[in-house]
N, C-alpha and C positions, 0 to 999 in steps of 0.2 A: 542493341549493344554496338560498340566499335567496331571498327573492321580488326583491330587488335585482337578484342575478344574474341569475337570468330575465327579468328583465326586458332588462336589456343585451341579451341573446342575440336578442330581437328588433329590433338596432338593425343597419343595415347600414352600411357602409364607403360612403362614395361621392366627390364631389368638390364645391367650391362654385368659384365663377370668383373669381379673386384673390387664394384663402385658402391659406394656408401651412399644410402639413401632410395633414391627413384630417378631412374633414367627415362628422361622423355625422346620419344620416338615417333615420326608419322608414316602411316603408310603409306608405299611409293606401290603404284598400282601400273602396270605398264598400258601401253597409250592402246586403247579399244577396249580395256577390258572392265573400265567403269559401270558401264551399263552391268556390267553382268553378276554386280554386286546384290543378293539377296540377303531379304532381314529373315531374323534367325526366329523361333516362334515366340520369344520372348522379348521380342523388343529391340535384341541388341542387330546388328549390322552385318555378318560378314562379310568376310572380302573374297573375291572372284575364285570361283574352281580353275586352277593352275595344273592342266593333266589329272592326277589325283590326289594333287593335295590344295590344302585353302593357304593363299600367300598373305598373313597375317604377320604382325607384329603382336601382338596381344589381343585377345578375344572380346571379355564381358567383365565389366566392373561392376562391385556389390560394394556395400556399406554399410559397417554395423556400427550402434551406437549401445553402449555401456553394458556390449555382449549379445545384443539383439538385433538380425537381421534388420536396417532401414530399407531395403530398395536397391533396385539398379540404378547405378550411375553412367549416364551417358558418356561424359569426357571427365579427366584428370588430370591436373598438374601440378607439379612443384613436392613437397617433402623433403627437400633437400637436406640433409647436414652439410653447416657450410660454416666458413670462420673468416674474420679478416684477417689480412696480413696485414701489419705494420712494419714499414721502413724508419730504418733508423738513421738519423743523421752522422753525414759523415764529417768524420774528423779530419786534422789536418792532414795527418798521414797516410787519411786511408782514400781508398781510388774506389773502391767497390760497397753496397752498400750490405749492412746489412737485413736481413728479414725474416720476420719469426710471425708464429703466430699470435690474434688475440682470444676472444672469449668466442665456444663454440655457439652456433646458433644451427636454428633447426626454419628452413624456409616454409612461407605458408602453405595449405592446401586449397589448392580450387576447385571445384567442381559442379557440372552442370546437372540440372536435375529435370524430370516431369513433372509430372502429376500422379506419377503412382507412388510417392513412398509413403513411409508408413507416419503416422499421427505424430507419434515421438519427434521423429525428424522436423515434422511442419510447427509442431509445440517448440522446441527450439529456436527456431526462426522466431515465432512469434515473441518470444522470451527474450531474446536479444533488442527488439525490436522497443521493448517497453524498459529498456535498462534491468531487466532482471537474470544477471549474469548468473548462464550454468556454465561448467565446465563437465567438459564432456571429456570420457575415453572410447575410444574405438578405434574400427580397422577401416582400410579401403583391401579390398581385395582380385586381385586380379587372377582369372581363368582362361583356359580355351574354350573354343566351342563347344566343345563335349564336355564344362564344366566342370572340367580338371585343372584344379588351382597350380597357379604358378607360382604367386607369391601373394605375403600378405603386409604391407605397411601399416604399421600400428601408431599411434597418437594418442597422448596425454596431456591432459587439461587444456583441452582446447579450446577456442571463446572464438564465437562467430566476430569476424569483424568486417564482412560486409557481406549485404546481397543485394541483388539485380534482378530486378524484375522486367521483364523482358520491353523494348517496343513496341508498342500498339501499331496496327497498320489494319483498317478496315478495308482494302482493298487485297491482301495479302494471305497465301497460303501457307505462310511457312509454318512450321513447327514451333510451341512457345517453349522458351525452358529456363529456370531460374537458376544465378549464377550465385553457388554461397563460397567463402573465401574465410577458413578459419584458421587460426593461431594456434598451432600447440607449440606446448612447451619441453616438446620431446616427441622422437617419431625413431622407429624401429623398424628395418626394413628384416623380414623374415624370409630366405631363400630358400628354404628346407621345407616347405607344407607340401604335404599330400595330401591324397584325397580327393573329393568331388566339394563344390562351392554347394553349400546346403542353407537356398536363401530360402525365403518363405513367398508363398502365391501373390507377393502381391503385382497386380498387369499396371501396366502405365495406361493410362485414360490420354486418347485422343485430345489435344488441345494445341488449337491456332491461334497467331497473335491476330487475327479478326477477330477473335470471339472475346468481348469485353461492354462494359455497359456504364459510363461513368455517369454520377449524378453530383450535382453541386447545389447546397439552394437557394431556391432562387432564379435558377440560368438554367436557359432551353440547351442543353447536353444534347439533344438526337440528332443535331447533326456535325457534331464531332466527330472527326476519324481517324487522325494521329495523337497518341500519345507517347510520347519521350520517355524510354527508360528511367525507370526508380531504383536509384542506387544508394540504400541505406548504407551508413560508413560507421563503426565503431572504432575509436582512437585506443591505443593501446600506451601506457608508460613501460618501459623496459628497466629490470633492475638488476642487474649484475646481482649474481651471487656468490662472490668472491673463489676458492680457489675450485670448486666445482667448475667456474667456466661457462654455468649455463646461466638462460635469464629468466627472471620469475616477472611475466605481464600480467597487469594489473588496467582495467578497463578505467578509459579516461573520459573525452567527450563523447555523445551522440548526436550523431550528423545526418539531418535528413533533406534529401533534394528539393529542390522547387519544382513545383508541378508546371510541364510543359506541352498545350494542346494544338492540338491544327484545327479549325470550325468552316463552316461555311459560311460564308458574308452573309449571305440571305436571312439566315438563324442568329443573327449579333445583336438584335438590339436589346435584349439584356446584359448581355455582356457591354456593348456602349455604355450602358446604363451606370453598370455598376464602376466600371474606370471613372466615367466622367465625376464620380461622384466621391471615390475612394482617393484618385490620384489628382483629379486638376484641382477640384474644391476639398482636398486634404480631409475628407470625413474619413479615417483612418484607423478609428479606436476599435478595439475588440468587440463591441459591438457592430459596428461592420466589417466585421470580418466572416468568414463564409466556414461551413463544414461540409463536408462531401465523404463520398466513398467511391472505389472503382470495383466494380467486380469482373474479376475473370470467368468466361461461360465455356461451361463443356461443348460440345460437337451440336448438341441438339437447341442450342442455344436458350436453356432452360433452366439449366443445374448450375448453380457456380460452384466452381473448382476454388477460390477464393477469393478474400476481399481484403484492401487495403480503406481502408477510414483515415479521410486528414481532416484535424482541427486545426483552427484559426489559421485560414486560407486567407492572403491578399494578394490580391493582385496588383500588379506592378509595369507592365509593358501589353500592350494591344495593338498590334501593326497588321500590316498585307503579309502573307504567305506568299514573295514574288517566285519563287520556287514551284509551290503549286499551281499557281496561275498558267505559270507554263509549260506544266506535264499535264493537267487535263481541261484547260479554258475555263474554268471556276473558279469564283473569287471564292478566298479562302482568308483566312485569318487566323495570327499566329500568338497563342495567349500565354503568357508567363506569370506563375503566380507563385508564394514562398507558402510555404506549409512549415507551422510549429513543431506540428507532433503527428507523426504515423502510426497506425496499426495494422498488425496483419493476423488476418483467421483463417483456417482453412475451412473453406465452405460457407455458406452465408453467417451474415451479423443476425444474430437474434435478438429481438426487441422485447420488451416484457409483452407488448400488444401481441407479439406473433406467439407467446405460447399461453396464452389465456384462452 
């Protein structure tokens, strides 16, 4: 992702006194005591022993969808209720303007995820993914450490309108985590919950953006080792609903990225191949065009956590990687290709061959 995005991911969910909606907050950690920051046995983070207490802004975020625990959520943002102002022109006599409000609206939600939530959640995704719009209701809900809820933000009829699939980097340890961004059409910030946060067992599964295995066919893929975030986009029409003031969204286009690889020169001449033959001598039609899949690999690099499938792949640009050339002395090449249609499953593609 962006340096934008990452940056969000360090902003937590929390609450301000008086404010409608969800107040975002980061933890300010004072200078030495980063290091001393331990992960909680569940996954979540917290922040440094301060004498005897933990100097947190908000602890552990959970997600429930249509009443049923989904999973921990790493970061959170947005929920807002929020409205425009409209100024009013001013007339001859008048010096100052006037301004009122217009129709309220409810900001989107963002949030980053692992690989531990639950089926529901990932079917969702997938669902969006293939134009077949649910609307979902649920909560995000935020805890302390000791899993005493603080509050609860609620949302309805919400409609995924985009997700992020993280950057490939075969040289890299970081942590993968998909970024989903959905639309309700209403959100309730609840400051009165008590109680303990009562999510269900499920653990987040270990997963690096190294671990990943693309195939295209046709083209030697093993020695690929960058790929570009996948950022599916679902377009939203907004419709006023007269003196209620809120908007009823209605799903419009579906927008899927162009697949973007790093490769080594060494391993291109299939890919030569198929440019020279797609792009200079225009053989262009659907029949040459390419199908693929990426799958994401758990820890042991055996299992896949998921897989994204793209139909009718072309390609379109095949240049030098001058960038990697000059971070590790290997010729590299930078492939760009458009993809019609994506899918996403959690866990492998099953073939009729693989269950005969």
């Amino acid at each position: 992702m962006n340096d934008d995005r990452a940056t969000t991911r360090r902003r937590f969910l929390g609450t301000a006194a008086g404010a409608t909606g969800v107040a975002l907050a980061s933890v300010a950690w004072p200078a030495g005591q980063a290091a001393a920051a331990v992960p909680d046995t569940d996954g979540a983070t917290a922040s440094p022993i301060l004498g005897d207490k933990r100097g947190y802004v908000a602890g552990k975020y959970a997600i429930e969808l249509d009443g049923i625990n989904a999973g921990w959520v790493n970061s959170v943002e947005g929920g807002h209720a929020t409205s425009d102002v409209v100024t009013e022109k001013l007339g001859p006599d008048a010096h100052i303007a006037k301004k009122h409000l217009a129709n309220l609206k409810y900001e989107d939600l963002s949030i980053a995820v692992g690989a531990g939530m639950s089926k529901a959640f990932y079917s969702w995704i997938a669902a969006s993914w293939q134009a077949n719009y649910q609307r979902k209701d649920g909560a995000v809900e935020t805890a302390d450490f000791q899993n005493n809820l603080i509050n609860k933000l609620e949302f309805f009829n919400a409609l995924i309108t985009e997700t992020g699939m993280p950057a490939l980097d075969g040289s890299s340890k970081d942590a993968a985590l998909i970024d989903v961004t959905f639309t309700p059409e209403l959100t309730r910030l609840d400051r009165k919950v008590s109680g303990q946060l009562a999510i269900s067992a499920l653990k987040q599964k270990q997963w690096l953006v190294s671990n990943f295995k693309l195939t295209i066919d046709g083209l030697d893929c093993t020695k690929v080792n960058k790929i570009e975030a996948l950022v599916v986009k679902q377009k939203l029409n907004e419709n006023p609903t007269g003196e209620t003031r809120d908007y009823q969204k209605e799903p419009a286009a579906l927008e899927f990225p162009n697949l973007v690889v790093t490769l080594s020169a060494s391993s291109a001449a299939t890919w030569y191949d198929w440019f020279e033959d797609f792009v200079i001598r225009g053989n262009s039609a659907d029949a040459q065009e390419k199908n693929g899949k990426l799958e994401y690999l758990s820890a042991n690099l055996q299992d896949v956590l998921f897989t994204v499938e793209f139909k009718h792949v072309g390609i379109f640009k095949l240049e030098p990687d001058n960038g990697a050339q000059a971070s590790d002395n290997l010729a590299r090449l930078r492939a760009e290709m458009y993809v019609e249609r994506m899918t996403f499953t959690q866990g492998p593609v099953v073939t009729p061959n693989d269950t005969a």
